[in-house]
Backbone as JSON, one array per atom type, in Angstrom:
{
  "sequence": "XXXXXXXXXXXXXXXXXXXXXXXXXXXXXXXXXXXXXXXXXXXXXXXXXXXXXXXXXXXXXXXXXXXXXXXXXXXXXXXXXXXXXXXXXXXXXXXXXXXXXXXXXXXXXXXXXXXXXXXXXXXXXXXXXX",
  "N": [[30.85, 108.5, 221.2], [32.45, 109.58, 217.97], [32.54, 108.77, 214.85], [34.23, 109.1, 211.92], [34.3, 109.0, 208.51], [35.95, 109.22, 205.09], [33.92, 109.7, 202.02], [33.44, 108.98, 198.84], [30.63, 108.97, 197.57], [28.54, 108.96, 199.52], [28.4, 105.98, 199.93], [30.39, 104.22, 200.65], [33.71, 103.46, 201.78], [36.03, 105.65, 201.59], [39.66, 106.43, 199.54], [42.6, 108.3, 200.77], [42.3, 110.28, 202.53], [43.06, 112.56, 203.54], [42.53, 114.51, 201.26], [40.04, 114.55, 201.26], [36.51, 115.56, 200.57], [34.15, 115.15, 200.68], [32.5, 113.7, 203.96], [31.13, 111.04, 205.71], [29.23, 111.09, 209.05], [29.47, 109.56, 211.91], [27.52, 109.3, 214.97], [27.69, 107.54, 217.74], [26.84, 108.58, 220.47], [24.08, 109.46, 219.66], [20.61, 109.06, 218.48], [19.34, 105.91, 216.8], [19.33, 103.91, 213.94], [16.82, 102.09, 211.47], [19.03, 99.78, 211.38], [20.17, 99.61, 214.01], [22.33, 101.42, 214.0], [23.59, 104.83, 214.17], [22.49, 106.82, 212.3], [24.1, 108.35, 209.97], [25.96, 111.58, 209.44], [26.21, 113.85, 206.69], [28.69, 115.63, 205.58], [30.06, 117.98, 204.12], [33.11, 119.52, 203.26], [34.36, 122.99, 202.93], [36.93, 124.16, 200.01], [38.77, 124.84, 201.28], [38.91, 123.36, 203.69], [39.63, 121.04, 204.0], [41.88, 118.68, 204.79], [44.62, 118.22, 203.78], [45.21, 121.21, 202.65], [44.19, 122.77, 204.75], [44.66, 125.23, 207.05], [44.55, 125.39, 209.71], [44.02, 127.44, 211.68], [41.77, 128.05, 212.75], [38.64, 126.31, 214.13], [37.52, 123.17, 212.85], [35.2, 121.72, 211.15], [35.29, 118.89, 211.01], [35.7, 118.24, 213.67], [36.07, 116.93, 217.25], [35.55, 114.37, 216.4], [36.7, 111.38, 217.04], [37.3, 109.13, 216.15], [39.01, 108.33, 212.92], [38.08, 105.88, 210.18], [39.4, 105.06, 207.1], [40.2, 104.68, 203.64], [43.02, 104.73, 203.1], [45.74, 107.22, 204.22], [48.1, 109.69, 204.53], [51.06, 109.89, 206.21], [51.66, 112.59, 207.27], [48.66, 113.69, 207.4], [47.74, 111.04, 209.54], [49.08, 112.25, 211.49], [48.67, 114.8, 211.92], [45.52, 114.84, 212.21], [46.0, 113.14, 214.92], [47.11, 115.46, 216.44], [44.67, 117.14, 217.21], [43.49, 115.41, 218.47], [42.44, 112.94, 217.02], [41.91, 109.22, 216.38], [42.94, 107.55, 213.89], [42.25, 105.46, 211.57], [43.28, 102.62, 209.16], [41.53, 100.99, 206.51], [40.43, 98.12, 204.55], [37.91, 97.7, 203.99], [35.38, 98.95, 202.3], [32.68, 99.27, 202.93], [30.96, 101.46, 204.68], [28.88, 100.82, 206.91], [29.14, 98.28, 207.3], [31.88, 98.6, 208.35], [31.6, 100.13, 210.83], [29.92, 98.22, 212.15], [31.37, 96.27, 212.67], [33.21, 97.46, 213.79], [31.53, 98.5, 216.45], [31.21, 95.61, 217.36], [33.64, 95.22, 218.11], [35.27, 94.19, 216.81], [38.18, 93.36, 214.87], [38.81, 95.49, 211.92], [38.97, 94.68, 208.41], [42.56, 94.71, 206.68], [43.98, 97.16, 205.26], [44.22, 97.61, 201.76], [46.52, 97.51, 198.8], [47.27, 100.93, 197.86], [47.69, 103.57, 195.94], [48.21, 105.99, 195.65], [48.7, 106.44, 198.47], [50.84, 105.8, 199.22], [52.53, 107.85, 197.18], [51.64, 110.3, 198.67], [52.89, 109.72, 200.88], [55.6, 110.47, 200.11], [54.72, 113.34, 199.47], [54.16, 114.29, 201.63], [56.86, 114.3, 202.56], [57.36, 116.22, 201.87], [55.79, 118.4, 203.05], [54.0, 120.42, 205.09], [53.1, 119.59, 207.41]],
  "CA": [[32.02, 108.55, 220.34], [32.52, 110.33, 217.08], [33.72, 108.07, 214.04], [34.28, 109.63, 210.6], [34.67, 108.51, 207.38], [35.76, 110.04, 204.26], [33.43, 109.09, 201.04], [33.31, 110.01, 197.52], [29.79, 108.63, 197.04], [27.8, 108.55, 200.91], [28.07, 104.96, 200.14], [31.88, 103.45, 200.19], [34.54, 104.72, 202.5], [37.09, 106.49, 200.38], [41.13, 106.53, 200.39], [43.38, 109.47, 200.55], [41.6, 110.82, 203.37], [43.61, 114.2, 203.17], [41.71, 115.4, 200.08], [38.12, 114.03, 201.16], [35.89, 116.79, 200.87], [32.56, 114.41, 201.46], [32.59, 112.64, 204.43], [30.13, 110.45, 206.97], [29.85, 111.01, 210.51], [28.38, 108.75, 213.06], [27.83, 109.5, 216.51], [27.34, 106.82, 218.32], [25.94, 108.69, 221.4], [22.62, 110.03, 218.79], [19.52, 107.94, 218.13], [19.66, 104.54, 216.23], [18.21, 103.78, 212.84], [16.5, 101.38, 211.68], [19.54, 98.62, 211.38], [20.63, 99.42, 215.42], [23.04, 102.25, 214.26], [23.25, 105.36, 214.28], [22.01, 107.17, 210.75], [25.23, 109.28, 209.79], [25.42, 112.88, 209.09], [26.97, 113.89, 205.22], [29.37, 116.68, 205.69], [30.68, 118.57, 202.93], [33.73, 120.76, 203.7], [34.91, 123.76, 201.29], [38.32, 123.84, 199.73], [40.13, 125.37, 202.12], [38.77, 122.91, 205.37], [39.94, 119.72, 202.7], [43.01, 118.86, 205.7], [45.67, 119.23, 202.79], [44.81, 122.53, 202.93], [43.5, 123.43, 205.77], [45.74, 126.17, 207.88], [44.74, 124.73, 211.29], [44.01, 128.04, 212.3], [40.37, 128.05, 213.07], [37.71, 125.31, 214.12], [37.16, 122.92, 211.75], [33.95, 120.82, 210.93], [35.2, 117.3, 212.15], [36.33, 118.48, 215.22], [35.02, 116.02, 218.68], [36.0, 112.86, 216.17], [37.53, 110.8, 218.2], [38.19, 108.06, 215.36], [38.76, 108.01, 211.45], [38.33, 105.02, 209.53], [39.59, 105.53, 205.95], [40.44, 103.24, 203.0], [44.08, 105.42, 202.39], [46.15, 108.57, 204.54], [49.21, 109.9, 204.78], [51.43, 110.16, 207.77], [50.69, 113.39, 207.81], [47.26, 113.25, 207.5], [47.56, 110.59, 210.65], [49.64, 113.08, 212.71], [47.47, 116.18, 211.74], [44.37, 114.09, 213.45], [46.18, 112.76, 216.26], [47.15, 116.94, 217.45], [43.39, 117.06, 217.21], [42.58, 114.17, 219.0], [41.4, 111.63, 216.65], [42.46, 108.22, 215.94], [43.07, 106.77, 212.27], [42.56, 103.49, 211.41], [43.18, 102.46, 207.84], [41.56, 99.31, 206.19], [40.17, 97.75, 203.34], [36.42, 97.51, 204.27], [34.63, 99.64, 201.91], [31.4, 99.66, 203.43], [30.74, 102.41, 206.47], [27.69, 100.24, 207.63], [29.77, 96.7, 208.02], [33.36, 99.22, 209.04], [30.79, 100.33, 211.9], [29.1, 97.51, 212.98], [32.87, 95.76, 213.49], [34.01, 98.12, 215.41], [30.5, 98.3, 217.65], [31.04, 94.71, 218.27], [34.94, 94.83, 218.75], [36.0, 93.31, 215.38], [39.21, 94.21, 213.28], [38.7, 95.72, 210.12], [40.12, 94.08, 206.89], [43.85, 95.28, 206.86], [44.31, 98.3, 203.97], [44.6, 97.34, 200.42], [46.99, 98.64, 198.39], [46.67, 101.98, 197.29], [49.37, 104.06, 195.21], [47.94, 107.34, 196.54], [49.02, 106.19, 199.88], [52.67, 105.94, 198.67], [52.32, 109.24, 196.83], [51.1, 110.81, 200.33], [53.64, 109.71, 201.62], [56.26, 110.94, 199.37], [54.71, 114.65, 199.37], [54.73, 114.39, 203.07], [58.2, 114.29, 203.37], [57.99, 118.16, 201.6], [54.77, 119.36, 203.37], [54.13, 121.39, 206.18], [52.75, 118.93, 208.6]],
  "C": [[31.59, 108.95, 218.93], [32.81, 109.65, 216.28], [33.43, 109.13, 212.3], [34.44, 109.14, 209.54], [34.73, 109.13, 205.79], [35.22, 108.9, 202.86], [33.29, 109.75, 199.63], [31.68, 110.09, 196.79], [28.38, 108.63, 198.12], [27.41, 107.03, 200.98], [29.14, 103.9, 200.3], [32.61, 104.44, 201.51], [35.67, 104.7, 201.74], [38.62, 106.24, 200.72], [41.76, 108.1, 200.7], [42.11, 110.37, 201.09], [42.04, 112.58, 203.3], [42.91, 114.87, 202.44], [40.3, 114.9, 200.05], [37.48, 115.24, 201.23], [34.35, 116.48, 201.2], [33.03, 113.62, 202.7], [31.35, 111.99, 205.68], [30.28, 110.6, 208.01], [29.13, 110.3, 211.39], [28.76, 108.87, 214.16], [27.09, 108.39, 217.08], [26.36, 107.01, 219.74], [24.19, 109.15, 220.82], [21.92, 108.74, 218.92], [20.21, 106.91, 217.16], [18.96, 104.87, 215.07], [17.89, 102.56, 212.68], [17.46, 99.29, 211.87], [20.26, 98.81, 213.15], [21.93, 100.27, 215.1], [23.18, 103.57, 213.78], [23.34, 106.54, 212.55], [23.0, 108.54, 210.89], [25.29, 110.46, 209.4], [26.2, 113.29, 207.88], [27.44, 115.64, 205.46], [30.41, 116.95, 204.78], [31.46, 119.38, 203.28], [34.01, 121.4, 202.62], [36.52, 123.43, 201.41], [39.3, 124.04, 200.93], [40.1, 124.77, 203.85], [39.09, 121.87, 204.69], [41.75, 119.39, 203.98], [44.2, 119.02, 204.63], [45.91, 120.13, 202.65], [44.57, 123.45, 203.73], [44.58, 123.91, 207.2], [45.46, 125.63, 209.39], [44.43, 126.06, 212.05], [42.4, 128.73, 212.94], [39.79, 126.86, 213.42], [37.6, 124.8, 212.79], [36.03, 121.58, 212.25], [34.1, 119.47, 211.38], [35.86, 117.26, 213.29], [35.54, 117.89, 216.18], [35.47, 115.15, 217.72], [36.7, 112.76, 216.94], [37.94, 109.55, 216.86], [38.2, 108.17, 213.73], [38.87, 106.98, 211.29], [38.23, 105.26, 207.66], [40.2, 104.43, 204.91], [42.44, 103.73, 203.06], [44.64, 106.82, 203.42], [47.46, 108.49, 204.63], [49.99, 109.87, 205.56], [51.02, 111.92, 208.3], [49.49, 113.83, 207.77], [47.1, 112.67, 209.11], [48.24, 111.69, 211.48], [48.73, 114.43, 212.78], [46.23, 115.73, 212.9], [44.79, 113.66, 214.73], [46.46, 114.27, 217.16], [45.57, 117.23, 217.43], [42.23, 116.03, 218.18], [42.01, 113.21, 218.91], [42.36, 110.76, 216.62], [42.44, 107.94, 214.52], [43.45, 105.43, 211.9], [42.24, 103.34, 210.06], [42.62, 101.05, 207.68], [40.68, 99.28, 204.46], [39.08, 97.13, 202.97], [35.42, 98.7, 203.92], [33.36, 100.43, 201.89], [30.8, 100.29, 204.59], [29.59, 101.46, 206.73], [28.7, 99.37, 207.97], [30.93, 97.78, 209.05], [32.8, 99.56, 210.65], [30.24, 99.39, 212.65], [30.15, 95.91, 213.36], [33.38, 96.27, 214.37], [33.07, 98.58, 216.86], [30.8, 97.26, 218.68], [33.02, 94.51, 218.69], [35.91, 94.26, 217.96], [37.26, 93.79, 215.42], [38.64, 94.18, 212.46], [39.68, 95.17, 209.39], [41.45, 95.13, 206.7], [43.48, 96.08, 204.92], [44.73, 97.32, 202.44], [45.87, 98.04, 199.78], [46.78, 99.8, 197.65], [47.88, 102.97, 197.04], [49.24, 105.36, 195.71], [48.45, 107.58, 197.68], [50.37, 106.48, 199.65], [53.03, 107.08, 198.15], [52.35, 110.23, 198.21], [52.16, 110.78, 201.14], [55.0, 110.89, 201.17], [55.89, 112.64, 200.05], [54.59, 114.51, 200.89], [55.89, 115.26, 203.78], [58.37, 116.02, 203.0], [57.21, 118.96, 201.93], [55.26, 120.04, 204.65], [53.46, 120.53, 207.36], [53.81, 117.83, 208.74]]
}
């Protein structure tokens, strides 16, 4: 399995997943590191693969996720990923190592914070194209 995470720093997981243009990827089927998971890959997309943006009409770079975990997304944001195939799970667990090694063992993640971006997101939603 594929999980993603968008970051602004390769050390936090970020909100307002839509406009991430850094984000972590861990494949769970790859080798381990040294804490028993698997050492994430830092994927930079350009402007125009940023999913806000991004025409849908080519492959894009986090394609095979099968799950996001993000601090913040939009609805469309979540519906964009689900015609894709991923899942999106929002919460309020900042740290991709712990967000990972909850959902290894089966946890819940800490329920979403609030975040005004999110509400925003939503808003321009209602006038986007997804």
């Amino acid at each position: 399995m594929k999980i993603a995470m968008p970051t602004r720093d390769g050390k936090t997981v970020a909100g307002h997943a839509g406009k991430a243009r850094s984000w972590l990827l861990h494949d769970l089927a790859a080798g381990v590191g040294p804490d028993g998971l698997p050492e994430p890959t830092r994927i930079e997309l350009a402007k125009d693969e940023v999913f806000h943006e991004f025409a849908d009409d080519r492959p894009h770079p986090l394609d095979g996720v099968e799950l996001v975990v993000a601090g913040s997304a939009g609805d469309g944001f979540v519906g964009h990923l689900k015609t894709r195939g991923a899942e999106v799970v929002l919460t309020g667990e900042t740290d991709p190592t712990e967000a990972l090694l909850r959902l290894v063992r089966g946890e819940a993640l800490p329920e979403q914070s609030f975040d005004i971006t999110t509400s925003l997101c939503k808003l321009r939603d209602l006038f986007s194209r997804h």
